[in-house]
N, C-alpha and C positions, 0 to 999 in steps of 0.2 A: 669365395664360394666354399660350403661345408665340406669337406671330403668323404668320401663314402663309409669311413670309419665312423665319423660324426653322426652320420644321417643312421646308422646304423644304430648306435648307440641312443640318438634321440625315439629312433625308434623301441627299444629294449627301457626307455624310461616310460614311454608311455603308455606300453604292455603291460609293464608292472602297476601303472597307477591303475590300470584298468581291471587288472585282476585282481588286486589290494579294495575295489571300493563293491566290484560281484561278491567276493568270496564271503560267503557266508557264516557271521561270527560261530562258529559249534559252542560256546558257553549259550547262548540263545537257546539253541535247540537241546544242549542237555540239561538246561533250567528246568524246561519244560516238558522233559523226559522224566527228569527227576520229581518235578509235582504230582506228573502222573504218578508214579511210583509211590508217590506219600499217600495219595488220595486213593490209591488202590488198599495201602496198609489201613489209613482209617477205615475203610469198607469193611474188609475183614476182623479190624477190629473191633468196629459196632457189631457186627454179624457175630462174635464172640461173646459178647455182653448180650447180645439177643439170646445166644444158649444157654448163656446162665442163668437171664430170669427167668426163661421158657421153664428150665429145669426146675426152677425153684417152684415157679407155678407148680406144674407136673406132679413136684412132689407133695405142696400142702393138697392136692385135689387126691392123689393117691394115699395120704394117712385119713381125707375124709372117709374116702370109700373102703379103706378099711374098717374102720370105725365103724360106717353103714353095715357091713358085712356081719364084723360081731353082733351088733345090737339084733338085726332081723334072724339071723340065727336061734338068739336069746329068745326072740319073738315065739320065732315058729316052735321053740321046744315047751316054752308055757305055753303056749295056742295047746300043742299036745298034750301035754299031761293034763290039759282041764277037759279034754276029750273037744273042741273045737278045732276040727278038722281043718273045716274051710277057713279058718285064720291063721292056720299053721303053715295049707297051703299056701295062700297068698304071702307070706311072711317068706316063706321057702322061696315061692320063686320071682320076688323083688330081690334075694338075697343073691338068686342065677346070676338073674341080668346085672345085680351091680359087681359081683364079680368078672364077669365078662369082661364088662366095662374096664376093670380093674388090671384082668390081664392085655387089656387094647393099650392100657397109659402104662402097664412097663415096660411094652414092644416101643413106644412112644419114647421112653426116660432111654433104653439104651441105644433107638437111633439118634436121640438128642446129645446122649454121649459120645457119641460115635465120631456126629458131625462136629462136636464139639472139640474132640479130641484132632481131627482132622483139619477144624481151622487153626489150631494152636501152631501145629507144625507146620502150616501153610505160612502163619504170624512169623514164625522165625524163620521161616527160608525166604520171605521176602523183605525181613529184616536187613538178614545179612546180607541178598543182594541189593541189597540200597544202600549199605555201608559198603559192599565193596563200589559198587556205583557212582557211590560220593568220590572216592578216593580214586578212581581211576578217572571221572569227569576231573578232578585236581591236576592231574598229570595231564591231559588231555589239554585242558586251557595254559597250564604252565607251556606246553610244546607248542601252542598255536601264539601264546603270546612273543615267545622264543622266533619261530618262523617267521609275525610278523614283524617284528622288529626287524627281524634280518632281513627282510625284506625291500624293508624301507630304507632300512642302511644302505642297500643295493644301489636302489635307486637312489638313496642322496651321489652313491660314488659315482653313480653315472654319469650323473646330471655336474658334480665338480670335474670327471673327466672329461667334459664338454668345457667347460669352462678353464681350465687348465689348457687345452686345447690351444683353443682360441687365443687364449695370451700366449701359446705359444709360438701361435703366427702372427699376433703383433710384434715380439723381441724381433723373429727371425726378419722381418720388412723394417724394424729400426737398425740392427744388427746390419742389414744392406745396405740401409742409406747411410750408416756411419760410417760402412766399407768404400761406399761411393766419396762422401763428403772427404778419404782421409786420402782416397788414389787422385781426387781432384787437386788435393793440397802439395801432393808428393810431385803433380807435373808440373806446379806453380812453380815448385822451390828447386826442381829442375830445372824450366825455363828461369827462373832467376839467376841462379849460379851457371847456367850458360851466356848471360850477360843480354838476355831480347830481352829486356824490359831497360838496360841502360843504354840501348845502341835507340831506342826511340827516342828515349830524353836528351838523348847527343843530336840526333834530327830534327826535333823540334826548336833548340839550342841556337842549331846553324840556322834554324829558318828564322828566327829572332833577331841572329847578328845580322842577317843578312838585309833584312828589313830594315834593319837603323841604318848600315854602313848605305843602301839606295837613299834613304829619307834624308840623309846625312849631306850627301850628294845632291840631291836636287836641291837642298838650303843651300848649298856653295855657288851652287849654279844661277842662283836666286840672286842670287848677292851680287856676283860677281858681273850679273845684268844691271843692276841697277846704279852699281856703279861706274860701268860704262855709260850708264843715261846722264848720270850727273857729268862727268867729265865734257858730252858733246856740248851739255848745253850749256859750258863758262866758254868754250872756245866758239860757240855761236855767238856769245855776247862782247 
């Protein structure tokens, strides 16, 4: 029967298995932390290349409307000096609105820069926390790989102290019967050398001699009949 140290210990094996096959690997989950992590940085970084062609747009649209600007200017100043008014006006106030316009897309160019300038720094701070990220997820699986090892070690030590065990209560049950078989041997060669084993065979001996010296005897007796028979009967004849 296991002893309660045993039972104990086979329980502490099975705890461990049980908690070794729950525990959930953390490289998994900081894989998957870390993808997010990457796929947040491309975001940003498309979103970066979006302000830069925005920008570049922005700007060919802004050298046209410049360009608009002088040319209707040009307009309206010959519109005037040939004395046509209403061409100078109309020319004047296409040249309003597309300056308007003009000042709407460099409010445009510098929240484009702005934003622009604001993902860049966003780019390198989640740069570096993704390289710091990498390298502490590194230490992280190295300590769990660590743990589990040791873990398992535990448990193989358990599982051989069980078994270590156990032979140690086969030796201790051979160890008895060898102590048995050697105090049987010692009361043998006791009764030996106190002479009960030669006083049987001196008994047996006498009961031998005794048995021929009777058998011995009734052949004499035998004899000693028959030779009486013969004597009566020559003196009968």
């Amino acid at each position: 029967m296991a002893s309660a140290s045993q039972r104990f210990s086979s329980l502490i094996s099975a705890r461990v298995a049980e908690l070794l096959d729950r525990v959930e690997d953390p490289s998994d989950v900081l894989d998957h932390s870390c993808k997010q992590q990457l796929e947040s940085l491309r975001q940003v970084r498309s979103a970066i290349a979006g302000t830069v062609s925005a920008k570049k747009r922005l700007r060919t649209r802004e050298g046209e409307l410049e360009r608009a600007v002088v040319t209707l200017d040009t307009r309206a100043r010959q519109a005037a000096s040939t004395g046509d008014d209403q061409l100078a006006r109309a020319a004047l106030e296409r040249r309003n609105v597309t300056q308007t316009e003009l000042r709407s897309l460099d409010a445009q160019i510098v929240a484009l820069g702005e934003q622009h300038r604001a993902l860049v720094v966003a780019e390198r701070k989640l740069r570096a926390k993704i390289e710091a990220f990498r390298d502490e997820k590194q230490a992280i699986n190295a300590m769990h790989s660590a743990a589990d090892a040791r873990a398992r070690i535990l448990g193989a030590a358990t599982s051989v102290g069980e078994e270590l065990a156990d032979a140690g209560i086969v030796l201790r049950r051979a160890r008895q019967k060898l102590a048995e078989m050697s105090a049987r041997a010692d009361v043998l060669s006791e009764l030996e050398g106190a002479g009960a084993f030669e006083d049987l065979t001196t008994f047996d001996s006498s009961s031998d001699d005794i048995d021929r010296r009777l058998a011995a005897l009734s052949s004499s007796i035998a004899v000693d009949d028959a030779l009486a028979a013969l004597k009566a009967e020559r003196t009968s004849r």
